[in-house]
C-alpha positions as CSV (number, residue, x, y, z in Angstrom):
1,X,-210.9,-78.2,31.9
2,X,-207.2,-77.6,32.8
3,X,-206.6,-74.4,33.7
4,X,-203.3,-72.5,33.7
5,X,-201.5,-71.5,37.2
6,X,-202.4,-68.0,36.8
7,X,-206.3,-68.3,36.1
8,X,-206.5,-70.5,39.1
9,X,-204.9,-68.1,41.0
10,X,-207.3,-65.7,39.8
11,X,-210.1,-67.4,41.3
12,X,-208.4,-68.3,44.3
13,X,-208.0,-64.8,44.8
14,X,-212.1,-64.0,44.1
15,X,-212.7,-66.8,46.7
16,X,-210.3,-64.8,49.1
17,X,-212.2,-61.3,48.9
18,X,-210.9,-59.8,46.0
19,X,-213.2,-57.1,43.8
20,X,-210.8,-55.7,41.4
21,X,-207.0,-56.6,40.3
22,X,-204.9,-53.3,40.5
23,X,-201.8,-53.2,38.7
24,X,-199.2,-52.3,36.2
25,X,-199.1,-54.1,33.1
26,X,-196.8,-57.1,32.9
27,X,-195.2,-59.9,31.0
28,X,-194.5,-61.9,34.2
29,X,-197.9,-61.7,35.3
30,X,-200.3,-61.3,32.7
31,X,-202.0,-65.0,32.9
32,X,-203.6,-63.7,36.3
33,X,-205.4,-60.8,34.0
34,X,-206.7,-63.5,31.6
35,X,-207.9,-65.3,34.9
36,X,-209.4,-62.1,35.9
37,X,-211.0,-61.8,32.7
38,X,-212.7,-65.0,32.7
39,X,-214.4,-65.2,35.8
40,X,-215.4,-60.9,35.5
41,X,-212.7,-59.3,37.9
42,X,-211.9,-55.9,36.7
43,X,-208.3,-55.5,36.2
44,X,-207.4,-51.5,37.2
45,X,-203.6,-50.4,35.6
46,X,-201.9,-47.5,36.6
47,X,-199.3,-45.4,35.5
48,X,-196.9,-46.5,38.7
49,X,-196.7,-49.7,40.7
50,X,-196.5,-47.3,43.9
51,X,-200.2,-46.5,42.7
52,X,-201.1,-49.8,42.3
53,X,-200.4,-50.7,45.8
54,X,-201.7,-47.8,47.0
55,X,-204.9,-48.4,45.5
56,X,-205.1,-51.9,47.0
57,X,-204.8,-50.8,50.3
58,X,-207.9,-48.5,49.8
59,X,-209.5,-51.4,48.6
60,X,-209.0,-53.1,51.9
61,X,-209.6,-50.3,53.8
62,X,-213.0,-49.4,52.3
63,X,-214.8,-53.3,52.4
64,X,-212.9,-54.3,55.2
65,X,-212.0,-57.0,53.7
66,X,-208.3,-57.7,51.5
67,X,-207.0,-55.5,48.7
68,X,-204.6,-57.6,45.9
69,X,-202.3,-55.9,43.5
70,X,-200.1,-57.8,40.8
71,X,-196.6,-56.3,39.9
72,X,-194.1,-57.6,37.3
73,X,-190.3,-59.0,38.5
74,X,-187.8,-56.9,39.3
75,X,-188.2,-52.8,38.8
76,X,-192.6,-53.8,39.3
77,X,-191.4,-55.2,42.8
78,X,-189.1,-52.7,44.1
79,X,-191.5,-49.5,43.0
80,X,-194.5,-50.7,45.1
81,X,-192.0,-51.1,48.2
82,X,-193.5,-48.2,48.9
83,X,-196.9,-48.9,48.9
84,X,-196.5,-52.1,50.8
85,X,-194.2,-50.1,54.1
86,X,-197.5,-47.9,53.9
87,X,-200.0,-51.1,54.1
88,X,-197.2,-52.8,57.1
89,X,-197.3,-49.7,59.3
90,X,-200.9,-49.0,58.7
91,X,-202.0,-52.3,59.7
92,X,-203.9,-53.1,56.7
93,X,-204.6,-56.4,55.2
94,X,-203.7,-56.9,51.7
95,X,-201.5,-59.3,49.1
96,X,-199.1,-58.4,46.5
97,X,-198.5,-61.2,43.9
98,X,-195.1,-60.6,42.3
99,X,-193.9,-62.1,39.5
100,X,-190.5,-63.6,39.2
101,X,-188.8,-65.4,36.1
102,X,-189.6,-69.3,35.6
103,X,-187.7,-71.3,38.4
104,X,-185.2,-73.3,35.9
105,X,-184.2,-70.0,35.0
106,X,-183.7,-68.3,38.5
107,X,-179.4,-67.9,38.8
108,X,-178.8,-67.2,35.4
109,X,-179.5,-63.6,34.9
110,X,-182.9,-63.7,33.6
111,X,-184.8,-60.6,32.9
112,X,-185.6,-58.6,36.1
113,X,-184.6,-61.5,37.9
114,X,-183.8,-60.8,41.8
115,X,-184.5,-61.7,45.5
116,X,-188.1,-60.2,45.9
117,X,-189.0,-62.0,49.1
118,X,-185.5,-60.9,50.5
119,X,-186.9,-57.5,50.4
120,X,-190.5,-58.2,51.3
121,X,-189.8,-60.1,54.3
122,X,-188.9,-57.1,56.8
123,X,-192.5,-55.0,55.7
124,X,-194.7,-58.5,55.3
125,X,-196.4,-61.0,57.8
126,X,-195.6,-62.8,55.1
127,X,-193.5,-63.0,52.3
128,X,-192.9,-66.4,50.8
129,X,-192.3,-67.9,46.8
130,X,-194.2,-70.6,45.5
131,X,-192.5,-73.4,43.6
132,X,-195.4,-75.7,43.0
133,X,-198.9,-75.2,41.3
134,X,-199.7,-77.6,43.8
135,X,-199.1,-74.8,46.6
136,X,-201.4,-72.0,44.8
137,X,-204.9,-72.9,46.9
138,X,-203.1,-72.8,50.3
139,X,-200.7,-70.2,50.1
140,X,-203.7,-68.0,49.3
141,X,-205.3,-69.2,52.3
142,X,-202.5,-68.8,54.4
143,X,-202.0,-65.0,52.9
144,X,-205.5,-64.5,53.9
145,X,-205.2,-65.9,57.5
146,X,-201.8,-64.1,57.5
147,X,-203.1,-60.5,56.9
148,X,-206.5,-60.8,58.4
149,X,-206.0,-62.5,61.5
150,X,-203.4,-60.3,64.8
151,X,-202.1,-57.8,63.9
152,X,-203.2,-57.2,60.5
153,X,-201.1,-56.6,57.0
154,X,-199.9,-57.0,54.1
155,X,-198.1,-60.3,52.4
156,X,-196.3,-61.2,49.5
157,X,-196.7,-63.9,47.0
158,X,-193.9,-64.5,44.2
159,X,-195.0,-66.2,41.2
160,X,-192.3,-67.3,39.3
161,X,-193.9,-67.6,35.5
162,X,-193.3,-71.3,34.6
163,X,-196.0,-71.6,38.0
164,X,-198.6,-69.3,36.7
165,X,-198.6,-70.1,32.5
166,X,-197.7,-73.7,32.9
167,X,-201.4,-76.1,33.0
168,X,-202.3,-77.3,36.2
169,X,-202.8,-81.0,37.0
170,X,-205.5,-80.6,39.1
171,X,-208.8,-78.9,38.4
172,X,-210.3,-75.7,39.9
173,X,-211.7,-76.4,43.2
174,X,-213.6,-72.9,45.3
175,X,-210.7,-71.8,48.0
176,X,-212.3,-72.2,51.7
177,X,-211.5,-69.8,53.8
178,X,-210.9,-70.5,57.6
179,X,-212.3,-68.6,60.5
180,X,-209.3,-67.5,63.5
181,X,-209.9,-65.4,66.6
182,X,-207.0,-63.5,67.8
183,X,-208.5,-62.2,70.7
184,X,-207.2,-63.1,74.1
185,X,-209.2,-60.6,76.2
186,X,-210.9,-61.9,79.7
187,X,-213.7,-60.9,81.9
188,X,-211.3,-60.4,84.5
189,X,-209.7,-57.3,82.2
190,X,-213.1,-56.1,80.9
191,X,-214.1,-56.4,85.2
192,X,-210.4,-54.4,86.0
193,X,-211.4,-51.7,83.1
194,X,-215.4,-51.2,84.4
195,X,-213.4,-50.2,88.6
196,X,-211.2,-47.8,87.2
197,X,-213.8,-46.2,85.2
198,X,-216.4,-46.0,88.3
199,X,-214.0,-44.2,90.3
200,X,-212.9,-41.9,87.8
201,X,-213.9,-38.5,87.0
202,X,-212.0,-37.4,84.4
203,X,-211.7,-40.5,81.6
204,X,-211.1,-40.2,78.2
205,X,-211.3,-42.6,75.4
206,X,-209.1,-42.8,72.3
207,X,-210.1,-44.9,69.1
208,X,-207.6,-45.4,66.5
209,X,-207.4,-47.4,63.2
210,X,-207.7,-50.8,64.4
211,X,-211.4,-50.3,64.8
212,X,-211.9,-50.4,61.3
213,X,-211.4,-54.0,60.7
214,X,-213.1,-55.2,64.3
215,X,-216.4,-57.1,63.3
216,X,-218.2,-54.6,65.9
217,X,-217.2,-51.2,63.8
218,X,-220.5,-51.5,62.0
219,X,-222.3,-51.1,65.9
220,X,-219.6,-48.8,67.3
221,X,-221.8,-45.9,68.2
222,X,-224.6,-47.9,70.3
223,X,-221.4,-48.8,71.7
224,X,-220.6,-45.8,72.1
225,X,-223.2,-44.4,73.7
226,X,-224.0,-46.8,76.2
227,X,-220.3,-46.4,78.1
228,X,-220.7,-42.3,77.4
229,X,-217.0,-41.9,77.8
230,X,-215.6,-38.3,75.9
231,X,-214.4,-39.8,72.6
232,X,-211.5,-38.8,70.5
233,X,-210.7,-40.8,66.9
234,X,-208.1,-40.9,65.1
235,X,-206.4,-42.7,61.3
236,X,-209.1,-44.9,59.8
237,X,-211.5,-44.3,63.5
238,X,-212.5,-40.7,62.0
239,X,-216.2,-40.7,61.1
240,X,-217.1,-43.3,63.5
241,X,-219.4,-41.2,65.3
242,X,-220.7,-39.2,62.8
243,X,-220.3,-35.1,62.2
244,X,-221.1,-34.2,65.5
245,X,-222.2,-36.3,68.3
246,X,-222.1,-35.1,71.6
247,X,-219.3,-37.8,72.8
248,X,-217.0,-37.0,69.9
249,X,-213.9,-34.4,70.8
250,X,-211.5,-33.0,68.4
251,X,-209.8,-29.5,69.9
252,X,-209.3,-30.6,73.0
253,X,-207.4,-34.1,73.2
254,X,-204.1,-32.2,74.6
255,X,-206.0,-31.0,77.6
256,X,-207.8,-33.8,78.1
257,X,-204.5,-36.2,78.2
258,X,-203.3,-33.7,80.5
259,X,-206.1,-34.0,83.2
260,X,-207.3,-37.2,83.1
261,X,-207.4,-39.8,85.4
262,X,-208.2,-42.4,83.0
263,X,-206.9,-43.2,79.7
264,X,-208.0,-46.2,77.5
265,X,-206.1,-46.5,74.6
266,X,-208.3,-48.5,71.9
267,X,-206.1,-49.5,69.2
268,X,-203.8,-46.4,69.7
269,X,-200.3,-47.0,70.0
270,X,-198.0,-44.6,71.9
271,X,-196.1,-43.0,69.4
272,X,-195.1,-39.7,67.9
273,X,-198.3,-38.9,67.6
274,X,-198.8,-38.5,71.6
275,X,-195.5,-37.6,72.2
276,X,-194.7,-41.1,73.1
277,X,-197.1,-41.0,76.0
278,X,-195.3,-38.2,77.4
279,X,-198.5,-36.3,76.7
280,X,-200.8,-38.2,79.1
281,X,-200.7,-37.1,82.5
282,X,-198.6,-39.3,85.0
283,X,-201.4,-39.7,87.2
284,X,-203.7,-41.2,84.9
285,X,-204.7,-44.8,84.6
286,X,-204.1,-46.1,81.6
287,X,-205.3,-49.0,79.9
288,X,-204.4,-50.3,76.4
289,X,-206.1,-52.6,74.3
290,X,-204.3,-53.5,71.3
291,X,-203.6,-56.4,68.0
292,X,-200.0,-56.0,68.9
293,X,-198.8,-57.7,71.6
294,X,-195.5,-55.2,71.6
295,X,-197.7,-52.2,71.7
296,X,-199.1,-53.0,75.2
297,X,-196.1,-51.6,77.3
298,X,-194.2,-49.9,74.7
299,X,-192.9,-46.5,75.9
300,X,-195.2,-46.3,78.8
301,X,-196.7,-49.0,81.1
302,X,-200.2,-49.8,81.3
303,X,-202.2,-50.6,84.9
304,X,-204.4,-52.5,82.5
305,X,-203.4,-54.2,79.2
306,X,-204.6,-56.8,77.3
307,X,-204.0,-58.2,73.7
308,X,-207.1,-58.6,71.2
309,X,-209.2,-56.7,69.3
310,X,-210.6,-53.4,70.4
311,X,-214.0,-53.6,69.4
312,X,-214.4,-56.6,71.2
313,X,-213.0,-54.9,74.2
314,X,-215.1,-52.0,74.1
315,X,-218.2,-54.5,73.1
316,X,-217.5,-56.3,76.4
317,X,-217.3,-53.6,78.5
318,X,-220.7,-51.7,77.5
319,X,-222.1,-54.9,78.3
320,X,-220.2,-55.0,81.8
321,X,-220.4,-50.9,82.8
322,X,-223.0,-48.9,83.3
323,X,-222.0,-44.9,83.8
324,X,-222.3,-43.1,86.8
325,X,-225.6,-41.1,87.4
326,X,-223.8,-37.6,86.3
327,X,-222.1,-39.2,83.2
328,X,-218.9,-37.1,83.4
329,X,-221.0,-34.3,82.5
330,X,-218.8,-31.5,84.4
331,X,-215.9,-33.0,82.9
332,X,-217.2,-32.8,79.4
333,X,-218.5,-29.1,80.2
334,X,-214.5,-28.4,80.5
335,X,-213.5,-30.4,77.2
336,X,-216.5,-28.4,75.8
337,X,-215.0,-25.5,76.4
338,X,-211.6,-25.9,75.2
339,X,-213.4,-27.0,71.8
340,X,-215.5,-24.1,71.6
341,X,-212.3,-22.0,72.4
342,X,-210.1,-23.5,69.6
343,X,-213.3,-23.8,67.0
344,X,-213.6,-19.9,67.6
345,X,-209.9,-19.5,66.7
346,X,-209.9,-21.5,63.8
347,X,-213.1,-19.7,62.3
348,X,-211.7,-16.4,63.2
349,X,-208.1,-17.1,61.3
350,X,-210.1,-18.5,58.3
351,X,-211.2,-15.4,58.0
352,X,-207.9,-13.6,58.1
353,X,-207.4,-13.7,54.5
354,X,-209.4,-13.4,51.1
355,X,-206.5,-13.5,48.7
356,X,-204.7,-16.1,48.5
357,X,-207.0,-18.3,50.5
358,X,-206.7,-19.3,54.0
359,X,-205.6,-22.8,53.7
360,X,-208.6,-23.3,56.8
361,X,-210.5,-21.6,55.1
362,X,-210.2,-24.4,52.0
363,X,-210.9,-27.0,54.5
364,X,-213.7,-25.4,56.1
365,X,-215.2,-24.7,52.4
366,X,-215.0,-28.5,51.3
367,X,-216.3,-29.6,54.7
368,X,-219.2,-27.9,53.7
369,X,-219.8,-29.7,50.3
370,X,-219.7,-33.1,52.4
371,X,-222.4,-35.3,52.8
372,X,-223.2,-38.7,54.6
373,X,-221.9,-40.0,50.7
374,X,-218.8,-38.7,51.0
375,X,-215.5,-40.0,51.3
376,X,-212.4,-37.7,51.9
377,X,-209.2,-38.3,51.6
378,X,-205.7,-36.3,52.5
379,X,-202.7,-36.7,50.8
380,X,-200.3,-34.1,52.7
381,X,-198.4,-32.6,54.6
382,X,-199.2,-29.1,56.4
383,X,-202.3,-29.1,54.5
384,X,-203.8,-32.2,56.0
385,X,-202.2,-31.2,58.8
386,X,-205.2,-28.6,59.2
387,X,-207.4,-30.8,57.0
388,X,-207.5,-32.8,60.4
389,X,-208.8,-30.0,62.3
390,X,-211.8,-29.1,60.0
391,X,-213.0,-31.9,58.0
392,X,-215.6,-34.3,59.6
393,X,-216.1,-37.3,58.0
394,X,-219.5,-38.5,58.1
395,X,-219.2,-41.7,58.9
396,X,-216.4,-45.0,59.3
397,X,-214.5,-45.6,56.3
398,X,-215.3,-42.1,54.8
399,X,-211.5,-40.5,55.7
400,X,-208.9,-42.2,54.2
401,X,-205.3,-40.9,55.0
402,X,-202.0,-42.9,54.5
403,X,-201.4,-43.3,58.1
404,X,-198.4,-43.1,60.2
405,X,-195.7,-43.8,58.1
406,X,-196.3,-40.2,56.5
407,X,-196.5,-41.6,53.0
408,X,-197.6,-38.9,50.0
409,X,-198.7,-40.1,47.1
410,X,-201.5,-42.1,48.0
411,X,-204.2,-39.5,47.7
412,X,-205.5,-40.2,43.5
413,X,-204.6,-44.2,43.9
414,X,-207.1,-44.2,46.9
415,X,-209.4,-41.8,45.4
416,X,-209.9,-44.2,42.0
417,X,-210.1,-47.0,44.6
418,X,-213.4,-45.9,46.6
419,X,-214.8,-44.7,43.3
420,X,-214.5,-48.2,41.9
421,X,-215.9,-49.7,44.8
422,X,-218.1,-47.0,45.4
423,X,-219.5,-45.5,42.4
424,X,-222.7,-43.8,44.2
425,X,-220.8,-41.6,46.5
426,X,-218.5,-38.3,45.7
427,X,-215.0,-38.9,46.3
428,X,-213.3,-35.9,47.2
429,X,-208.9,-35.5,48.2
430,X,-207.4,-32.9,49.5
431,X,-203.5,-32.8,48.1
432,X,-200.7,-30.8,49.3
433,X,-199.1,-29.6,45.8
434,X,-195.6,-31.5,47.1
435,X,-197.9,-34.6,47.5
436,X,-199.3,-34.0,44.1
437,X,-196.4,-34.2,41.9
438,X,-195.9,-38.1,43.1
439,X,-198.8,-39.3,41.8
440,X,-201.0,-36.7,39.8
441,X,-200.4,-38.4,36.5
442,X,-203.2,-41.2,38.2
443,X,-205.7,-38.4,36.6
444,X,-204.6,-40.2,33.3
445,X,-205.9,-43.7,34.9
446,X,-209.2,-42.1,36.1
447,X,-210.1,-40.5,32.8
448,X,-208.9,-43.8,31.2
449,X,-211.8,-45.6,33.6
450,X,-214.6,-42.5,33.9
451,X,-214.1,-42.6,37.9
452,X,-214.6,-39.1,38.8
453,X,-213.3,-37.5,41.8
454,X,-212.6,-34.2,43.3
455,X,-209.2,-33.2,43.9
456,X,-208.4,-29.9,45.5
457,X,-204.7,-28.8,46.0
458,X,-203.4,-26.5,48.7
459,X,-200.9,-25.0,46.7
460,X,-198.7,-22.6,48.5
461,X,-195.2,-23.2,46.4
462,X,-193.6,-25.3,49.5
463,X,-192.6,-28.2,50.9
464,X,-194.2,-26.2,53.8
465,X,-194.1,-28.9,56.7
466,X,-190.1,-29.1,56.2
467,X,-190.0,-25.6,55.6
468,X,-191.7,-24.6,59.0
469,X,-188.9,-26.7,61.0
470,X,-186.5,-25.3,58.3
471,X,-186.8,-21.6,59.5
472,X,-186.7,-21.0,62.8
473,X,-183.7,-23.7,62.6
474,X,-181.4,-22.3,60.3
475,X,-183.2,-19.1,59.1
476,X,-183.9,-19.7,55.6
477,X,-185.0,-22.9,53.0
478,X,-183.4,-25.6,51.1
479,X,-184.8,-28.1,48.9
480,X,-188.6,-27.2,50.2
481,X,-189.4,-24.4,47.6
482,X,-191.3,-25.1,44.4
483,X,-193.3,-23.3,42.1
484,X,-197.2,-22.0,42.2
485,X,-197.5,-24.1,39.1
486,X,-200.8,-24.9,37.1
487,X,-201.5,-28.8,38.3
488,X,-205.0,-28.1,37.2
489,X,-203.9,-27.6,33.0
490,X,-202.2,-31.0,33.6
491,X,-205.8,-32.5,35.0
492,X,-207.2,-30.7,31.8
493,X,-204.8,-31.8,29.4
494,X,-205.3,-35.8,30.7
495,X,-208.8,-35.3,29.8
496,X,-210.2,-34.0,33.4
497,X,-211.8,-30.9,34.6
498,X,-209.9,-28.3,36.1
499,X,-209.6,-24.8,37.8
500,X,-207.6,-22.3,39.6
501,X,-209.2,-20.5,42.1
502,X,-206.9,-17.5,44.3
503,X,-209.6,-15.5,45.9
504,X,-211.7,-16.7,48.3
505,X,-214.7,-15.5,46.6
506,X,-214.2,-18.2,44.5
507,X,-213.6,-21.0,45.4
508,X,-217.4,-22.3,46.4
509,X,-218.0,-22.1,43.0
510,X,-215.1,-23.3,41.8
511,X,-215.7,-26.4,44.1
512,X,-219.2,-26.8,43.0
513,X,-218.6,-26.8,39.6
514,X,-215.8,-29.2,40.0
515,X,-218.2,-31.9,41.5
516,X,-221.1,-31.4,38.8
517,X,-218.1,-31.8,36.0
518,X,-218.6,-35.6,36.0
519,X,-215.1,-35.9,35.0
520,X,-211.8,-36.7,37.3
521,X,-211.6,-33.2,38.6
522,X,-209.0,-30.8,40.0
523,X,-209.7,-27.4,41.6
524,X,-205.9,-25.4,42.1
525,X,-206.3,-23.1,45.2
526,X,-203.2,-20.7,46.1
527,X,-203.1,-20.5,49.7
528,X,-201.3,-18.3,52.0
529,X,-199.1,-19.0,54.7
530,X,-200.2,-19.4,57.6
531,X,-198.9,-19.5,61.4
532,X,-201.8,-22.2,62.9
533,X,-199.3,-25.0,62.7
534,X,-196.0,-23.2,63.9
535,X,-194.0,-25.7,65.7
536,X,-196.4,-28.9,64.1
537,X,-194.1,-32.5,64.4
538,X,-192.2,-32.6,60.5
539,X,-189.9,-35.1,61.6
């Protein structure tokens, strides 16, 4: 049976990992969803391509494997720009197929026509259009190996439509996918790493989101455990060691970086985020292990670098390094302390307030309605900001957050995402009421597919991580003050659940209630102002 270009790329694309097409509907590309169709991939449209993307991302994120999304020509391409930046910066594997007019029309002004790989190419491993049914089986592979394999993500297909509603000559033949190693690491390193660490008595170990995809993140805690190094995670790492685990840090990384004589950076680049490794002190040994080769001496030099993947690295050395007798233990007694200190603070000022709510307190509220099913997800600014400080994922791939690029938006996309893929577990999102208002009409595309989720907005009337730089700078606000509207009678009127909640008294029932709805939920908390994050990094 011939099949057209864009049901074979269809099941390319199941061969390649994909569960579900996300998209926006489409004349360009709307062969692939009769593809999908065909061979039983859900097809998932939104309301915005931005979401769309998003959503793929998740996707990846959550079965570490590739997300796909499918966008029309033109205005399709350019509004999930966004959502592809995000996936680039994050790391995360994923392909966008875009479509394009049919190629004898391309230069004559045909609908929505333009240069999509032009403006792929800078946020894409690859970004490439193909001009050949012929090409469809092996560009899919290559976008695999592209996004999977280094540093990982996303890439960028254009399918012009003459290419995906035109028959094929050749019949359907099941994609094979090839197998690459990008790791690079030797004994020598691992042996380098295991001497630093048995002469030092103050090391430290940071884990960030590159673990995620490593084929030992499933095994990470007998890992773990066996080197007994003080832990800190961070991006798509949270969860990795559980709630609590008596390795895992969170209050204390700033002293630690401070006083420690050893560093290992897992997957952790040197960036704003650590003060540009201004943070760590100068006497430290540092060793980074990292996908990118660039990352390795960037803004700091390492005594110990190496290029590969960081579970490997940290599989290695467990194998190679056994821990001294006292196992660091008065150096964790000190780390202990400075947790205990800043847990007692943070308890104490989420108490500080009844009415409106202590945004803490809201964290600390929906940490308690976690489980080991849970999945959480911020989608903010100041908000996740202290989000970061309370909520403890359960386990890996149960926080998602849209990484370092400071993206909002993300948080419903993601949310329908992990529901979809996920069904059995509650999917909960913590918005900031700025980061709402970009992508709250996604409600509409989770009532439309019965994929309920919690949302709960921090709504203090501000763009309140501008407005904190904002204030002490020039003494009053502009362009970061909004209203303490009702987002949760928008949730209602889309066919959700929702409720406003401004006393503290509340809001455990309010976020009870919101979970046993069984519909795409959204409980509205008014929170006060708070000074925990005076002086937090907005820019």
């Amino acid at each position: 049976m011939q099949l057209s270009g864009g049901r074979l790329l269809a099941r390319f694309l199941r061969d390649a990992g994909m569960t579900h097409l996300f998209t926006l509907s489409g004349g360009h590309i709307m062969e692939i969803y009769e593809g999908c169709a065909e061979i039983g991939i859900p097809v998932i449209d939104f309301r915005h391509e931005q979401a769309a993307g998003f959503a793929a991302e998740a996707a990846a994120r959550l079965t570490r494997k590739i997300g796909v999304c499918a966008v029309t020509a033109g205005p399709g391409v350019m509004n999930v720009v966004t959502a592809v930046a995000n996936a680039w910066r994050s790391q995360t594997p994923m392909i966008v197929i875009g479509g394009q007019a049919a190629l004898p029309m391309l230069g004559k002004g045909a609908l929505q026509e333009m240069d999509h790989v032009a403006v792929m190419k800078p946020i894409t491993k690859w970004s490439v259009q193909v001009t050949s049914q012929n090409e469809l089986a092996e560009y899919v592979r290559r976008a695999v190996t592209a996004a999977t394999t280094g540093v990982m993500g996303p890439v960028f297909l254009e399918c012009p439509m003459d290419i995906l509603f035109d028959r094929a000559e050749k019949p359907y033949t099941p994609l094979e996918l090839e197998t690459h190693s990008s790791t690079i690491l030797t004994d020598e390193i691992v042996q380098k790493v295991a001497e630093i660490l048995t002469q030092a008595q103050r090391p430290v170990l940071l884990i960030g989101s590159q673990i995620l995809f490593s084929p030992h993140a499933p095994h990470m805690r007998s890992i773990l455990e066996q080197l007994s190094l003080p832990v800190y995670t961070s991006g798509m790492a949270r969860g990795l060691l559980g709630e609590v685990h008596p390795l895992l840090f969170l209050h204390s990384r700033k002293l630690a970086l401070a006083q420690a004589d050893a560093v290992i950076l897992a997957g952790v680049p040197l960036d704003f985020r650590l003060n540009y490794g201004m943070s760590i002190s100068e006497e430290a040994q540092l060793i980074r292990i990292d996908r990118d080769e660039t990352e390795i001496g960037r803004n700091r030099p390492a005594q110990v670098g190496a290029v590969g993947d960081p579970g490997e690295f940290l599989h290695s050395l467990s194998k190679s390094f056994s821990p001294p007798p006292h196992k660091w233990h008065e150096w964790k007694n000190t780390l202990l302390s400075e947790e205990q200190r800043r847990q007692e603070q943070i308890v104490a000022e989420a108490a500080s307030s009844t009415r409106p709510v202590n945004p803490l307190r809201l964290c600390l509220e929906v940490n308690k309605m976690l489980t080991p099913n849970s999945i959480v997800i911020g989608d903010g600014g100041d908000i996740v900001g202290s989000a970061a400080y309370t909520i403890r994922p359960r386990g890996i791939a149960q926080w998602l957050d849209a990484g370092p690029l400071g993206t909002l938006g993300a948080g419903a996309p993601y949310a329908i995402a992990a529901k979809l893929i996920f069904p059995e577990k509650d999917v909960w999102v913590i918005f900031g009421d700025g980061a709402f208002g970009l992508n709250g009409m996604e409600y509409d595309t989770a009532v439309r597919f019965n994929l309920p989720f919690i949302g709960v907005v921090g709504n203090d009337a501000a763009w309140t991580q501008i407005k904190r730089a904002q204030i002490p700078m020039y003494g009053h606000a502009i362009a970061t003050e909004l209203l303490p509207t009702r987002y949760d009678k928008m949730v209602e009127a889309l066919g959700g659940w929702g409720a406003y909640v401004e006393d503290t008294e509340a809001l455990p029932e309010a976020l009870e209630a919101a979970k046993a709805s069984g519909k795409p939920a959204l409980v509205n908390v008014r929170i006060s102002e708070t000074d925990f994050r005076k002086g937090s990094i907005s820019m």
